[in-house]
NUPADO-768670 format. One record per residue (C-alpha): residue number from 1; x, y, z. Coordinates in nm, 4 decimals. Layout:
{nr=NUM | u=X | v=Y | w=Z};
...
END
This chain:
{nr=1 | u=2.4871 | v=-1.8771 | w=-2.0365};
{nr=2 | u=2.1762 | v=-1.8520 | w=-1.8186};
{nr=3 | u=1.8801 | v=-1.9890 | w=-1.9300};
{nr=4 | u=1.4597 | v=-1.9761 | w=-1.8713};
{nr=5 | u=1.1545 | v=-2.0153 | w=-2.0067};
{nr=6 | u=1.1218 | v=-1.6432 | w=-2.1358};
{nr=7 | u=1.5095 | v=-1.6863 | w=-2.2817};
{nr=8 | u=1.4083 | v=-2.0087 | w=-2.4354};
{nr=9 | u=1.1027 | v=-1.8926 | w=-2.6588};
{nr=10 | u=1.2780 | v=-1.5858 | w=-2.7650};
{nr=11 | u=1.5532 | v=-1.8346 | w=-2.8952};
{nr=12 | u=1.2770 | v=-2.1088 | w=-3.0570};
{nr=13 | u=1.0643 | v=-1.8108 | w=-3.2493};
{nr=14 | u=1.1253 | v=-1.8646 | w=-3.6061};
{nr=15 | u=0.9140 | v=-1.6268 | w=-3.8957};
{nr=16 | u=0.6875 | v=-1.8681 | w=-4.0386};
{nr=17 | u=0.5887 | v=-1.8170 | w=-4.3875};
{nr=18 | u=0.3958 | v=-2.1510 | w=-4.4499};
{nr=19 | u=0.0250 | v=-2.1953 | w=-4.2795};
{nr=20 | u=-0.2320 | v=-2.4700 | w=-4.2029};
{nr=21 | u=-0.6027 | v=-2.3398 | w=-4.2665};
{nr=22 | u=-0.6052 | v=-2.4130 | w=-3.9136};
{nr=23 | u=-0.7632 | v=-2.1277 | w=-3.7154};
{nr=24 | u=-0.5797 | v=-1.9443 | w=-3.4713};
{nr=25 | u=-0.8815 | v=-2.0203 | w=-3.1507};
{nr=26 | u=-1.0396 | v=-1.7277 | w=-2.9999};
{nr=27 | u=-0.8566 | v=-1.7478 | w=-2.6617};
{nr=28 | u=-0.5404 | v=-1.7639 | w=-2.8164};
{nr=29 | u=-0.5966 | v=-1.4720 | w=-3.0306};
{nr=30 | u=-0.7424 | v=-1.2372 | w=-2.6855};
{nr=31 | u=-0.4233 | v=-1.3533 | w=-2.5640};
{nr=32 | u=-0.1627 | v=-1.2576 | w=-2.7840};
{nr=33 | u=-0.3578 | v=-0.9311 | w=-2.8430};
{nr=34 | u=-0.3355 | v=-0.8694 | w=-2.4356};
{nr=35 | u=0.0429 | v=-0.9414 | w=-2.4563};
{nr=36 | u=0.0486 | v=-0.6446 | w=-2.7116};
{nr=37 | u=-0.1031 | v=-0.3985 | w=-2.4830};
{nr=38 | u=0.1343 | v=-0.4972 | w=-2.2055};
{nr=39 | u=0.4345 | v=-0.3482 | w=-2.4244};
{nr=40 | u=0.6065 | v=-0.0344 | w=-2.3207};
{nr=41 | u=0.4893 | v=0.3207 | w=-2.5241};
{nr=42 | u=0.6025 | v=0.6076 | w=-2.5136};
{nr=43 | u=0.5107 | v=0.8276 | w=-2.2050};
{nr=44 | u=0.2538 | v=0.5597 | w=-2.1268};
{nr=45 | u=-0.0040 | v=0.6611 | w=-2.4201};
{nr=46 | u=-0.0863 | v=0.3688 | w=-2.5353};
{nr=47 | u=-0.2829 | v=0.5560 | w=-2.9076};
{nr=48 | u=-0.2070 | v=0.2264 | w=-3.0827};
{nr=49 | u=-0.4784 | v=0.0179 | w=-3.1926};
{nr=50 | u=-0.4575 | v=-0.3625 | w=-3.3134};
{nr=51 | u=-0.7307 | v=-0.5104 | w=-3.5567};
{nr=52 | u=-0.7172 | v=-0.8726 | w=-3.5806};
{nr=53 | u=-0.9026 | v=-1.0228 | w=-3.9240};
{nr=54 | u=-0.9542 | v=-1.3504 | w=-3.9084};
{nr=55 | u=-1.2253 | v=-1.3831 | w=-4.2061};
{nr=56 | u=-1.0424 | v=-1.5578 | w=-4.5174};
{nr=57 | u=-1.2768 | v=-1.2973 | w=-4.7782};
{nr=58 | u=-1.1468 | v=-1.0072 | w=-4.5865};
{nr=59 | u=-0.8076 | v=-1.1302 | w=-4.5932};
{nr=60 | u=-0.8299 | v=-1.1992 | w=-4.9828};
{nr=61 | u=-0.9709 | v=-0.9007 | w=-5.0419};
{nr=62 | u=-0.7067 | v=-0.6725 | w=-4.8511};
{nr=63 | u=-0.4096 | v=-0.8383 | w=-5.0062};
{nr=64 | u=-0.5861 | v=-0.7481 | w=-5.4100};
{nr=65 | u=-0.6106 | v=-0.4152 | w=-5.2799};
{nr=66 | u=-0.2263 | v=-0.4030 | w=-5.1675};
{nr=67 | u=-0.1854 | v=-0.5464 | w=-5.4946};
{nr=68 | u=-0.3695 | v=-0.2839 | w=-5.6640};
{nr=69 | u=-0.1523 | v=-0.0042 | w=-5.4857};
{nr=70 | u=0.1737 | v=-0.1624 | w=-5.5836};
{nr=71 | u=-0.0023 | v=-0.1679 | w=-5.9926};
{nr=72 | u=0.0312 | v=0.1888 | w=-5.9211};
{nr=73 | u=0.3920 | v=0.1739 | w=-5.7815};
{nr=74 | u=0.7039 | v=0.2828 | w=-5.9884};
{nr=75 | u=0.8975 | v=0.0067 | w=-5.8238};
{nr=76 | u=0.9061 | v=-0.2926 | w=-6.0673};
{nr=77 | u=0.9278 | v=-0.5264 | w=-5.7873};
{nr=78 | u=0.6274 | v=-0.4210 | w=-5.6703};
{nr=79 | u=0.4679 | v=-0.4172 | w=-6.0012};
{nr=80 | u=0.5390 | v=-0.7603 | w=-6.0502};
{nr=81 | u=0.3615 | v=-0.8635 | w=-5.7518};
{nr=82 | u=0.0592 | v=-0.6596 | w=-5.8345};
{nr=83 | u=0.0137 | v=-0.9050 | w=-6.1718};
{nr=84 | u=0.1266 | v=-1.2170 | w=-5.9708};
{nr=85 | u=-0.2127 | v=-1.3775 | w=-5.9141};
{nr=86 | u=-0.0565 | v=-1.6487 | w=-5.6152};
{nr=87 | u=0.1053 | v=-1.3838 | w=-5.4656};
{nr=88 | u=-0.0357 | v=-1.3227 | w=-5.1106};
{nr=89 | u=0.1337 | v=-1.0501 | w=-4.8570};
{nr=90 | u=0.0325 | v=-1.2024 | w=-4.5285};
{nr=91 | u=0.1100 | v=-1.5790 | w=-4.6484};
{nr=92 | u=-0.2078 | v=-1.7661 | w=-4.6358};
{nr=93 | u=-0.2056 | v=-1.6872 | w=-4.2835};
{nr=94 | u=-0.5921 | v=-1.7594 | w=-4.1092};
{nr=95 | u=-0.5121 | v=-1.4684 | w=-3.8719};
{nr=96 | u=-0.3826 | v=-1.1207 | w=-3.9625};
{nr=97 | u=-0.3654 | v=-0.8410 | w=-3.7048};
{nr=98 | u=-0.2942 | v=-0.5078 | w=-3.8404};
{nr=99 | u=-0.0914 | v=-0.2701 | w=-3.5690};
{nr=100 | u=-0.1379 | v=0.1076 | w=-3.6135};
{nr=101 | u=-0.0600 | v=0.4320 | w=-3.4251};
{nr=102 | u=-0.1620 | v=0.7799 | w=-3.4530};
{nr=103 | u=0.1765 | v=0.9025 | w=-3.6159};
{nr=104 | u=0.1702 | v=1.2470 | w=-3.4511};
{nr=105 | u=0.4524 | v=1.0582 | w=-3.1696};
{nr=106 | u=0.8021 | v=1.0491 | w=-3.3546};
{nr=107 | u=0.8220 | v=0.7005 | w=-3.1502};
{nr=108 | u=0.4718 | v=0.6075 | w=-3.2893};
{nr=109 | u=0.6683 | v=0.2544 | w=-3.4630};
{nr=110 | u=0.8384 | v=0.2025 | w=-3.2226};
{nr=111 | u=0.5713 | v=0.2007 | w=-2.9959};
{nr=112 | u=0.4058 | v=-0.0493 | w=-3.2233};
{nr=113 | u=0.7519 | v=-0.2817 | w=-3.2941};
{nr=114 | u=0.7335 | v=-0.3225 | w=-2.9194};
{nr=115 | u=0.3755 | v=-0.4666 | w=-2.9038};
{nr=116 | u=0.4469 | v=-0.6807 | w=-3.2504};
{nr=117 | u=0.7813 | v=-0.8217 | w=-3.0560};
{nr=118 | u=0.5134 | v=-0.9236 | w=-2.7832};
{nr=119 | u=0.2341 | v=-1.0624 | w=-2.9739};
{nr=120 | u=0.5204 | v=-1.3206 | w=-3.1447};
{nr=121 | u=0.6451 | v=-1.3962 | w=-2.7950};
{nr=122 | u=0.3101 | v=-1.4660 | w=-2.7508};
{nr=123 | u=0.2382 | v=-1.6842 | w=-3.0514};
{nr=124 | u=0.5588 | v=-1.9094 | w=-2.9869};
{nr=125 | u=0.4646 | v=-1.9862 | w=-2.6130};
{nr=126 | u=0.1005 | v=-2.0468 | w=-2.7504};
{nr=127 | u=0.2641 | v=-2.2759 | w=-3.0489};
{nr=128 | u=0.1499 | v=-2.0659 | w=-3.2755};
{nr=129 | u=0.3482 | v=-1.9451 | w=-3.5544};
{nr=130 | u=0.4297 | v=-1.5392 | w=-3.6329};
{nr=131 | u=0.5462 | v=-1.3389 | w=-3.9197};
{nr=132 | u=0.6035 | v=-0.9603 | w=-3.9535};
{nr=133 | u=0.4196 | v=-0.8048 | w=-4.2331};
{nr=134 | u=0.5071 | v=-0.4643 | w=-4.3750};
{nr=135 | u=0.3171 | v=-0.4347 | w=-4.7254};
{nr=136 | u=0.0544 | v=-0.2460 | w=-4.5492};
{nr=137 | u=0.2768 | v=-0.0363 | w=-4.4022};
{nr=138 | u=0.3744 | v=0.1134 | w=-4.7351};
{nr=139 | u=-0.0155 | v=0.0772 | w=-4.8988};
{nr=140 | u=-0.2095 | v=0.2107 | w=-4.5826};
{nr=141 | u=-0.2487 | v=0.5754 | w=-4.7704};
{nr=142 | u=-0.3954 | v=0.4061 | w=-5.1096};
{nr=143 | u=-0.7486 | v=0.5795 | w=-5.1405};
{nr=144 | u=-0.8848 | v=0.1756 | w=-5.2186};
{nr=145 | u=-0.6482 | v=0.0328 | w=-4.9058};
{nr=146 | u=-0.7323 | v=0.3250 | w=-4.6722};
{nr=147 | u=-1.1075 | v=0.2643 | w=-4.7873};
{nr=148 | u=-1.0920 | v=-0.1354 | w=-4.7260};
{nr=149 | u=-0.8837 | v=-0.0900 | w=-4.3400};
{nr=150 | u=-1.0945 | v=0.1877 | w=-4.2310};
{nr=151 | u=-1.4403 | v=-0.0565 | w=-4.3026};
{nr=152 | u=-1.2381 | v=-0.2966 | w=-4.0883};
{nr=153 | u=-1.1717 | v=-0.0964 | w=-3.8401};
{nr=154 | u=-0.8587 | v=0.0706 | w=-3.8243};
{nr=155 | u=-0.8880 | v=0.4546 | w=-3.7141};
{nr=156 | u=-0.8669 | v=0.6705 | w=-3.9927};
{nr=157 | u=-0.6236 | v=0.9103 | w=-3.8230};
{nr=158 | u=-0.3878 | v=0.5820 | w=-3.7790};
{nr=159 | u=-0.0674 | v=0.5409 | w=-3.9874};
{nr=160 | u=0.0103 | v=0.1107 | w=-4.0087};
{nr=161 | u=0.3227 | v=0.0530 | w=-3.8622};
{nr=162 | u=0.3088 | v=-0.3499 | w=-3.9687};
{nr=163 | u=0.1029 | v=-0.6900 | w=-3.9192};
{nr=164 | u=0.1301 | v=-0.9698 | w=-3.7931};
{nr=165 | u=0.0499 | v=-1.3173 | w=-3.9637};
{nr=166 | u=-0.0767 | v=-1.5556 | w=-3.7063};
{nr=167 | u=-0.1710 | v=-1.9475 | w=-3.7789};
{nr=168 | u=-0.0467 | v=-2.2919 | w=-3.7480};
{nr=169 | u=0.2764 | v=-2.3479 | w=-3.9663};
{nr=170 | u=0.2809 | v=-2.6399 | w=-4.2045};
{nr=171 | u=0.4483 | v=-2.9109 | w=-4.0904};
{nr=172 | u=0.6348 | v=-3.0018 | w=-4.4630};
{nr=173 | u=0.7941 | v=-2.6833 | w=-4.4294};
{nr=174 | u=1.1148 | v=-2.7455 | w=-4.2291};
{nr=175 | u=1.1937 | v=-2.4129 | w=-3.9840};
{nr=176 | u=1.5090 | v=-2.2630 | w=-4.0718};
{nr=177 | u=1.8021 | v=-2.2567 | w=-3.8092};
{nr=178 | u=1.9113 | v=-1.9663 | w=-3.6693};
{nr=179 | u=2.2547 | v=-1.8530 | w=-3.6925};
{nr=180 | u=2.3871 | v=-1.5706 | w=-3.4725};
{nr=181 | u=2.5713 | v=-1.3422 | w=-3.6615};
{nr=182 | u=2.9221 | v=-1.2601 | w=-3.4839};
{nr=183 | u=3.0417 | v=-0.9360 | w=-3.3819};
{nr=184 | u=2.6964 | v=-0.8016 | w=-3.3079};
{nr=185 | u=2.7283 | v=-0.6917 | w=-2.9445};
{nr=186 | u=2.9971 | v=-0.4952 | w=-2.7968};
{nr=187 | u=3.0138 | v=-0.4713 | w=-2.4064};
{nr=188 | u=3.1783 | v=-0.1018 | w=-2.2756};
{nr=189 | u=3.2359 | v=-0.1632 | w=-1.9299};
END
């Protein structure tokens, strides 16, 4: 099979679930937010907005709200989270950025699964590490969470779509290989 650069680092990007306190540096960050405004949108509108946190209080503080919403949640799953006091949504991660849209667009996600696909991209040619977050995709509406990302600086008429956990993975934490599941493409020619 062919082969590049581009086909390369989509192959090596691996979720990483496992962070350094290492700080994702400014530049790096501006970066992999620009490759998120270079993905496609629907009819070119471009109403998604990305807010990247990269203050540990903040971050602590959003995730005990999340966990506050799923108290409320009649999933026990959830629950259990809620009174799990290591539990942390995002990871540990020193970088989150939170991707929302104005959900008036059916393709509003989609929209916003595009620019996520980029910003990991991103990451893994930056060697940085990436993981997809969706608790605050199912939380955003919470009175307290709405309250907390507004503050922050996501647009109150914005839905979250998903985040994305930026940092430096730890090292002791061997990546998983990826295996290809078979049968998942069919060619019609």
């Amino acid at each position: 099979m062919k082969t590049n650069e581009v086909l390369e680092n989509i192959k090596a990007r691996r979720s990483v679930r496992a962070y350094t306190e290492q700080q994702v540096p400014e530049e790096d960050l501006r970066t992999i937010l620009e490759a998120a405004t270079y993905a496609p949108s629907g009819m070119h509108l471009e109403t998604w907005h990305f807010t990247a946190i990269q203050n540990v209080s903040k971050l602590a503080e959003l995730n005990e709200r999340i966990k506050g919403a799923f108290a409320k949640s009649d999933d026990v799953r959830l629950q259990e989270r809620a009174r799990n006091k290591a539990y942390c949504c995002y990871y540990h991660a020193p970088t989150l950025v939170i991707v929302s849209n104005e959900p008036t667009q059916w393709w509003a996600g989609m929209d916003c699964a595009c620019a996520i696909e980029n910003m990991f991209l991103a990451a893994q040619s930056l060697g940085i590490g990436s993981c997809w977050i969706n608790q605050l995709g199912t939380t955003c509406d919470d009175p307290g969470v709405r309250e907390f990302i507004t503050a922050l600086g996501v647009p109150v008429s914005h839905k979250v779509y998903g985040c994305v956990a930026l940092g430096y993975g730890d090292p002791k934490i061997p990546m998983k290989e990826k295996k290809v599941k078979a049968d998942t493409v069919t060619i019609v020619k």
